[in-house]
One Martini backbone bead per residue (centre of mass of N, CA, C, O) as a GRO file, in nm:
protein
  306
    1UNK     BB    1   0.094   0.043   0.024
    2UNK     BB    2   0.057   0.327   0.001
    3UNK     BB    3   0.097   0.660   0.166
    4UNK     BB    4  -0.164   0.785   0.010
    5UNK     BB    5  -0.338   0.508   0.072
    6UNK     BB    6  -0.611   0.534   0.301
    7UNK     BB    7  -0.857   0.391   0.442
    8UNK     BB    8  -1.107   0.455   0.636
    9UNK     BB    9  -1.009   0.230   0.868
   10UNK     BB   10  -0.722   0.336   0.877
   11UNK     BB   11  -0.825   0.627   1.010
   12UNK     BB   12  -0.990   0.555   1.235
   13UNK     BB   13  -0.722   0.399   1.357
   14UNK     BB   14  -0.519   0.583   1.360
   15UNK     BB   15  -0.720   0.812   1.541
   16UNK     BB   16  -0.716   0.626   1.792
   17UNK     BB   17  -0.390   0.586   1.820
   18UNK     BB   18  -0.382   0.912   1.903
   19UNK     BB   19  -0.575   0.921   2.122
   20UNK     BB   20  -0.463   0.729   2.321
   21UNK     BB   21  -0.183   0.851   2.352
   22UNK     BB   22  -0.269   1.117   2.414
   23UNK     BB   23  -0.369   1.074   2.682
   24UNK     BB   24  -0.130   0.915   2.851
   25UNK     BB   25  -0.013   1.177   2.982
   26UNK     BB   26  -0.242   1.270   3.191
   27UNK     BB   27  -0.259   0.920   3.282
   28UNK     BB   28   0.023   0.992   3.452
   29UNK     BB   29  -0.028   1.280   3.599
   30UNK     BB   30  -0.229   1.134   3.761
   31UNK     BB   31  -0.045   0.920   3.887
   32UNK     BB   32   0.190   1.129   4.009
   33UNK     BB   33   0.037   1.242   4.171
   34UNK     BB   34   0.066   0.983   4.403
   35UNK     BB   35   0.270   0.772   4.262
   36UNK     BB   36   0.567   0.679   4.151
   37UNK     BB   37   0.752   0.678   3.882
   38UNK     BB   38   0.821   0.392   3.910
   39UNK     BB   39   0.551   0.270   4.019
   40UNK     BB   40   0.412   0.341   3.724
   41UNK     BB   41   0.572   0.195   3.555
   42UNK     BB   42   0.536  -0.099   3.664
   43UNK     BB   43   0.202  -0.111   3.589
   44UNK     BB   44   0.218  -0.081   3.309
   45UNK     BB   45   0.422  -0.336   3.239
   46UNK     BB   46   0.260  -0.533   3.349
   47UNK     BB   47  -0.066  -0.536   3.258
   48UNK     BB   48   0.046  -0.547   2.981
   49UNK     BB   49   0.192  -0.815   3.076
   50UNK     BB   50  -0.061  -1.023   3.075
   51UNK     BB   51  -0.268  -0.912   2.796
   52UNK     BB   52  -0.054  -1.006   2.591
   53UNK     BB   53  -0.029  -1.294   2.671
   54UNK     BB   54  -0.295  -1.394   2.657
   55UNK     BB   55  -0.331  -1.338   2.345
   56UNK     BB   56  -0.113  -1.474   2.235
   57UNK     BB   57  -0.235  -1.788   2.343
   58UNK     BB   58  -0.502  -1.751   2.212
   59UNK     BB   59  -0.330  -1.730   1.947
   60UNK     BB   60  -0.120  -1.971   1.940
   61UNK     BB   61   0.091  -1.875   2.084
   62UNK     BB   62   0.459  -1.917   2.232
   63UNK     BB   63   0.690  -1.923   2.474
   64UNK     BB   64   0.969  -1.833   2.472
   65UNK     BB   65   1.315  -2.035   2.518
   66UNK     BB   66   1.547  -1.877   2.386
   67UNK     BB   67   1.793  -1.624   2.517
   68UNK     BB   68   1.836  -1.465   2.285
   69UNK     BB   69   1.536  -1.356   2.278
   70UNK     BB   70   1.571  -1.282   2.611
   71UNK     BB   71   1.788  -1.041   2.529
   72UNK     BB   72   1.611  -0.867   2.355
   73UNK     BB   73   1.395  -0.798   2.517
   74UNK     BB   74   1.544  -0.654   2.723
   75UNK     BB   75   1.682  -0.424   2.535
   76UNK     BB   76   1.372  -0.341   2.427
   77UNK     BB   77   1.281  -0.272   2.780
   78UNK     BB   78   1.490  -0.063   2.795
   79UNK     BB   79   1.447   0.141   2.526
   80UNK     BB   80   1.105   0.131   2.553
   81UNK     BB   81   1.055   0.166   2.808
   82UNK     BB   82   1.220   0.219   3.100
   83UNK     BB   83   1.370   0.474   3.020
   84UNK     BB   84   1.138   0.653   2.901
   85UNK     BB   85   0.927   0.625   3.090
   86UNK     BB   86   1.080   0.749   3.281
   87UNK     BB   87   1.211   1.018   3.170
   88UNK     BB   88   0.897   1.140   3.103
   89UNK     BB   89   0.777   1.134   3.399
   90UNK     BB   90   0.966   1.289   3.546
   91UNK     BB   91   0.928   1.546   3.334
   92UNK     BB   92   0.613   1.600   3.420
   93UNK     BB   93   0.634   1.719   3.666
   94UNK     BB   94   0.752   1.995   3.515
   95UNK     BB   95   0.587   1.953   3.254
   96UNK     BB   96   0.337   1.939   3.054
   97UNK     BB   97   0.150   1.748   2.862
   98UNK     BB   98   0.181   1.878   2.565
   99UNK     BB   99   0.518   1.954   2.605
  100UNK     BB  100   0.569   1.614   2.604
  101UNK     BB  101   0.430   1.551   2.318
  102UNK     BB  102   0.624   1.705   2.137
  103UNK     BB  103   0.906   1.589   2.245
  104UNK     BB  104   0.762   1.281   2.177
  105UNK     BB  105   0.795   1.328   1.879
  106UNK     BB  106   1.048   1.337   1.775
  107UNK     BB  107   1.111   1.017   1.754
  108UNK     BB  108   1.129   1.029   1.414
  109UNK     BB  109   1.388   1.203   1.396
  110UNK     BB  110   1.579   0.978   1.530
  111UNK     BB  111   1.496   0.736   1.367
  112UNK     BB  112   1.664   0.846   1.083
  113UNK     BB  113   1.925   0.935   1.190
  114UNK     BB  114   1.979   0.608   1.294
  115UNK     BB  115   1.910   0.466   1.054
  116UNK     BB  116   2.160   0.619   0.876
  117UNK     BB  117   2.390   0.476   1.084
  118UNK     BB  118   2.272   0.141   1.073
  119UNK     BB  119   2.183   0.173   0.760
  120UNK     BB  120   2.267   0.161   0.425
  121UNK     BB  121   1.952   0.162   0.335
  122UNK     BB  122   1.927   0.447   0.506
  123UNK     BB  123   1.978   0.723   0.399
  124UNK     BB  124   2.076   1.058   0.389
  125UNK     BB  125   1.909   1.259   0.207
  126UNK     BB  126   1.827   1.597   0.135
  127UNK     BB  127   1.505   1.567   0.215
  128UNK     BB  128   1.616   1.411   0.538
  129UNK     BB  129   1.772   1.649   0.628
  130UNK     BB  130   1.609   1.883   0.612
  131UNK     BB  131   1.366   1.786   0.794
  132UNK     BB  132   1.578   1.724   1.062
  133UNK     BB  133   1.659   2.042   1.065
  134UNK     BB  134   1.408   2.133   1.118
  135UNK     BB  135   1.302   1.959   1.359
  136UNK     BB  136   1.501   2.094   1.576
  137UNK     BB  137   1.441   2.334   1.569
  138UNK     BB  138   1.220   2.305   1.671
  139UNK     BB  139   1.285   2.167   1.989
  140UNK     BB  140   1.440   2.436   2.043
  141UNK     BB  141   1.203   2.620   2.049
  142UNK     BB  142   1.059   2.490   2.235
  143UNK     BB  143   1.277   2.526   2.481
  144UNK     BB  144   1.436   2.817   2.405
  145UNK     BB  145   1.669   3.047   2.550
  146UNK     BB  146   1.638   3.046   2.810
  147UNK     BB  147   1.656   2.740   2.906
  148UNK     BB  148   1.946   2.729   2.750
  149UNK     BB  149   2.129   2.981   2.931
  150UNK     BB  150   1.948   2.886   3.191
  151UNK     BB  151   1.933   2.642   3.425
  152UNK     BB  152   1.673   2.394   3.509
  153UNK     BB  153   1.422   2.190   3.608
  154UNK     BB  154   1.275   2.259   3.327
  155UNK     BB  155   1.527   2.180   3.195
  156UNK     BB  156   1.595   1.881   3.255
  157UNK     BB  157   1.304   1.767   3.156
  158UNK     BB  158   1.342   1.827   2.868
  159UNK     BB  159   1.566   1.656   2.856
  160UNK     BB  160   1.425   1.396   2.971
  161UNK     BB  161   1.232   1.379   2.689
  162UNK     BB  162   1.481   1.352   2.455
  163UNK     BB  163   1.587   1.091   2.561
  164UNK     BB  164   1.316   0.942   2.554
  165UNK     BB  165   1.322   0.944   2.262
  166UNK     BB  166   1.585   0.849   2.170
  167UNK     BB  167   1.562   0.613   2.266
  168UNK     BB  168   1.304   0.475   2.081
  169UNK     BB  169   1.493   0.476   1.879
  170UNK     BB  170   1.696   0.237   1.926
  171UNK     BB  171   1.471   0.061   1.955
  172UNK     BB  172   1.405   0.062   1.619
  173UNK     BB  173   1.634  -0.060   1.588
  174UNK     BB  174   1.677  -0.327   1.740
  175UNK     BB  175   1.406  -0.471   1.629
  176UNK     BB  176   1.546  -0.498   1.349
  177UNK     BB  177   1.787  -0.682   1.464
  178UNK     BB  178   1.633  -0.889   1.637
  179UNK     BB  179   1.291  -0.899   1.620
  180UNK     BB  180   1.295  -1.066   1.374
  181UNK     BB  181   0.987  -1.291   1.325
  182UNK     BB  182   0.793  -1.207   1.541
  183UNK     BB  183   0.551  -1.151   1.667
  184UNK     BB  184   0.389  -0.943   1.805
  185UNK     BB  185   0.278  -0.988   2.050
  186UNK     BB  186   0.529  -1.120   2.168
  187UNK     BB  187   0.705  -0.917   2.154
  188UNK     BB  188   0.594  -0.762   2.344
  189UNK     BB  189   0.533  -0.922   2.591
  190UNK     BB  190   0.830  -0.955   2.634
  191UNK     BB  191   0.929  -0.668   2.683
  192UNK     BB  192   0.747  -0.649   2.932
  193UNK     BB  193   0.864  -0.843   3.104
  194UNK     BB  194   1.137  -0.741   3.132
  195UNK     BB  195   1.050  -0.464   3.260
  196UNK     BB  196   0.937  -0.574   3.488
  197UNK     BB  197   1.212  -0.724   3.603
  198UNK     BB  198   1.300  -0.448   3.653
  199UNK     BB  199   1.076  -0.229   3.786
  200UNK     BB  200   0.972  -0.366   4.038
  201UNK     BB  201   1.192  -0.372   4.223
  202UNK     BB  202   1.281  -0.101   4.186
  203UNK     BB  203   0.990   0.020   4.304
  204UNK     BB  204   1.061  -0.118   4.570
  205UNK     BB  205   1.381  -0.008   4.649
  206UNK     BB  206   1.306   0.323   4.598
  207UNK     BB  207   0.912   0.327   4.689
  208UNK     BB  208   0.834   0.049   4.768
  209UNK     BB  209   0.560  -0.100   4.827
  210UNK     BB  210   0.295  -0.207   4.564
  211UNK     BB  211  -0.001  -0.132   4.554
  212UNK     BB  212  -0.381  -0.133   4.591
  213UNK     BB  213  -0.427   0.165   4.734
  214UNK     BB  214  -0.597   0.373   4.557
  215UNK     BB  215  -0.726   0.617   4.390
  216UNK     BB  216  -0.966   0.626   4.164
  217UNK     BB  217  -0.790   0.806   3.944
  218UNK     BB  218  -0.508   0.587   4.005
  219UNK     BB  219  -0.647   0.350   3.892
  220UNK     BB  220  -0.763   0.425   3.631
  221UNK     BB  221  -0.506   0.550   3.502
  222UNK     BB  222  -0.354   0.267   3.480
  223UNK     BB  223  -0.554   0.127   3.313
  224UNK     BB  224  -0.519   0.329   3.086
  225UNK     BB  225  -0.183   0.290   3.065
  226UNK     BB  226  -0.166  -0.031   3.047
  227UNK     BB  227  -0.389  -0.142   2.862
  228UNK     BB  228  -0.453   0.050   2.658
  229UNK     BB  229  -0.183   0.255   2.604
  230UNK     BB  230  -0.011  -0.023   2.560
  231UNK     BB  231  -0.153  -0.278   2.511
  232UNK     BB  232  -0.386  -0.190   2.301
  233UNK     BB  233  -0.167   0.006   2.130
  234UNK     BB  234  -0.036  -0.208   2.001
  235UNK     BB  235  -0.240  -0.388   1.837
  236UNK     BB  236  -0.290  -0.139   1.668
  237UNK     BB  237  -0.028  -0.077   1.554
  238UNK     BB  238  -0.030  -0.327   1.369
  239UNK     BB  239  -0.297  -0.315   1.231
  240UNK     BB  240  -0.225  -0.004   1.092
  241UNK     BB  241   0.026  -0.098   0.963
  242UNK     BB  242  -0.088  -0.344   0.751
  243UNK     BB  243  -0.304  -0.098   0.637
  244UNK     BB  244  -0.067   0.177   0.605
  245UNK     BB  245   0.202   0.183   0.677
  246UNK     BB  246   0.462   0.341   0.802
  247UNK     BB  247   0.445   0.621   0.631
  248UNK     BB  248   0.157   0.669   0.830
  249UNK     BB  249   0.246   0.656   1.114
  250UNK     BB  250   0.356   0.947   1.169
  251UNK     BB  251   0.088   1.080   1.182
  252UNK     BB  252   0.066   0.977   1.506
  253UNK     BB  253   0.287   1.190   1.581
  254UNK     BB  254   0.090   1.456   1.546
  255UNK     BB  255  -0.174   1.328   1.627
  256UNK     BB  256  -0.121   1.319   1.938
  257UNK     BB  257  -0.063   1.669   2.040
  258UNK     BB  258  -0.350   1.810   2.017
  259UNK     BB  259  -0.490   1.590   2.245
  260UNK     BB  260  -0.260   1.665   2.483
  261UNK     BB  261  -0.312   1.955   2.511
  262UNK     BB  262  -0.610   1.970   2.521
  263UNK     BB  263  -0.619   1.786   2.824
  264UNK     BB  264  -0.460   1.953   2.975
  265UNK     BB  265  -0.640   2.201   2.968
  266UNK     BB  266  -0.921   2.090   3.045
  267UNK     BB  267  -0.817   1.929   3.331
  268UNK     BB  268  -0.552   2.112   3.425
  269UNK     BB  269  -0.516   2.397   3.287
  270UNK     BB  270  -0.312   2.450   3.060
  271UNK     BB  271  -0.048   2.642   2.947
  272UNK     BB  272   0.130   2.757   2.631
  273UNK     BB  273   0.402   2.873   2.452
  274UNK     BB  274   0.420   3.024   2.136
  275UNK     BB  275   0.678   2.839   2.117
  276UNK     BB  276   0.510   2.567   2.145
  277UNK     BB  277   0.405   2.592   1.870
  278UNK     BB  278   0.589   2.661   1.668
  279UNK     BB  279   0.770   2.411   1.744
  280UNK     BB  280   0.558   2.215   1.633
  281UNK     BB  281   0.541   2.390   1.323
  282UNK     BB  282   0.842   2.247   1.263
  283UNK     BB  283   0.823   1.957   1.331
  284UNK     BB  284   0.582   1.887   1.122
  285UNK     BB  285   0.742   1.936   0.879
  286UNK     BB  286   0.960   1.795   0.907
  287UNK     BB  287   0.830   1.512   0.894
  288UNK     BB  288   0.688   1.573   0.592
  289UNK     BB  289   0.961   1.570   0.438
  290UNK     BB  290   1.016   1.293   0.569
  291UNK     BB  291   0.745   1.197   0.396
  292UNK     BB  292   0.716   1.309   0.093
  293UNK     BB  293   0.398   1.377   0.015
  294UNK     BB  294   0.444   1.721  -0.046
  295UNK     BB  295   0.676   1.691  -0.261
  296UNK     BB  296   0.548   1.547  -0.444
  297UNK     BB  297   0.294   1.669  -0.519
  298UNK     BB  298   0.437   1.969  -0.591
  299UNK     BB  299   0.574   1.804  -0.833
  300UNK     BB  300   0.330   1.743  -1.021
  301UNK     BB  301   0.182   1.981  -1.027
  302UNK     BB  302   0.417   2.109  -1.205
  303UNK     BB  303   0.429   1.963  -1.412
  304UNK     BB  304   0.116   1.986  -1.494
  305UNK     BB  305   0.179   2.297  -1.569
  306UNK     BB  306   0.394   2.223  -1.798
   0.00000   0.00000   0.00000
């Protein structure tokens, strides 16, 4: 299927994938009131790998039992989930969360770069490095140049959310280096397994023992970014790749950024500096230009006026 071809079904899948994203910045601060940061993401990936085990083992899926492939889990687990999802909830305590769902855009401007240096076949263009280059632009511009000048704790969050965005680069690199060939569901659920493995202890270390005495926003919140917002976003993610492929899937990193502004403000009372709307237009188009199919566009439109 090409990039400019996407079925009516598979874009109110994108949007539904966009919008569950969107939202679990929310439900991330709003558990993050009561309690901590590895806390949080513990909860996240353990009830996430129970439900995509349950499903993947419904589906006739088996689970892995070679070291290599449990090894690639735990790598996985560490660059995709442990490292950024801890990053970013720390980030989020000093910083809005529409304001962390754009730094959590740059993750597709990392993952060209970081594929440009890991693959031969996936070199930067002279259309993906201008892309790249308006991109940073743009997340330079969300940070100011204030924040830039004279570091605090909200700017060391910025950068907290910046690296979790990096990890997910790398992320993207090693499933393709190491989990070629397993379903998805295994692979979600055996990373998630790993996360969970290196998590909870950690959250009992260092933030103590793990309830379920919680109030009931913090409860729902829990839910909602366990099951929704990775168990089921991740199922629905392989679903939309299938339906639209990889370069349609970019555009629902754009269309996170608007529902977690929308829900920041909404519930939250949040409001953004001029300039993270800005950079946040500079790094969408950074992204379009890497998706090229509006540079295709303006080339036919050229041509058949000619």
């Amino acid at each position: 299927m090409t990039q400019e071809n996407i079925s009516p079904r598979a874009w109110v899948e994108l949007m539904l994938l966009a919008g569950i994203w969107g939202a679990s910045f929310l439900s991330i601060r709003i558990a993050l009131d009561e309690i901590g940061i590895f806390t949080t993401v513990a909860h996240r990936v353990f009830w996430a790998a129970l439900l995509l085990w349950g499903v993947a083992l419904l589906g006739g899926h088996s689970i892995p039992k070679t070291g290599r492939i449990w090894v690639a889990f735990f790598g996985m687990g560490l660059l995709n989930n442990v490292i950024p999802f801890s990053l970013i909830a720390w980030g989020q305590l000093y910083i809005e969360t529409g304001l962390t769902s754009i730094f959590n855009a740059s993750t597709a401007i990392f993952g060209v770069v970081l594929a440009a240096l890991f693959f031969a076949d996936e070199q930067l263009s002279v259309q993906k490095a201008l892309g790249v280059l308006i991109g940073f632009c743009g997340v330079i511009t969300v940070i100011g140049l204030d924040a830039l000048q004279s570091f605090d704790i909200r700017s060391f969050a910025q950068i907290a959310i910046i690296l979790g965005a990096l990890s997910y680069g790398f992320a993207g690199i090693w499933a393709k280096k190491r989990l070629k060939g397993l379903p998805p569901q295994v692979a979600a659920a055996g990373m998630l397994t790993s996360s969970s493995l290196i998590m909870l202890p950690l959250a009992w270390f260092i933030e103590g023992p793990i309830t379920l005495s919680l109030a009931p926003s913090t409860i729902g919140a829990l839910v909602y970014i366990s099951l929704i917002a990775t168990a089921g976003a991740y199922l629905l993610y392989y679903r939309v790749l299938a339906m639209a492929g990889s370069g349609n899937l970019m555009l629902v990193t754009l269309l996170i950024v608007p529902m977690a502004i929308a829900l920041g403000a909404l519930v939250r009372g949040e409001t953004l500096a001029p300039s993270a709307y800005a950079g946040f237009a500079l790094l969408a188009l950074g992204l379009l230009i890497i998706d090229g199919r509006i540079m295709r566009r303006l080339l036919d439109r050229r041509a058949l006026g000619q």
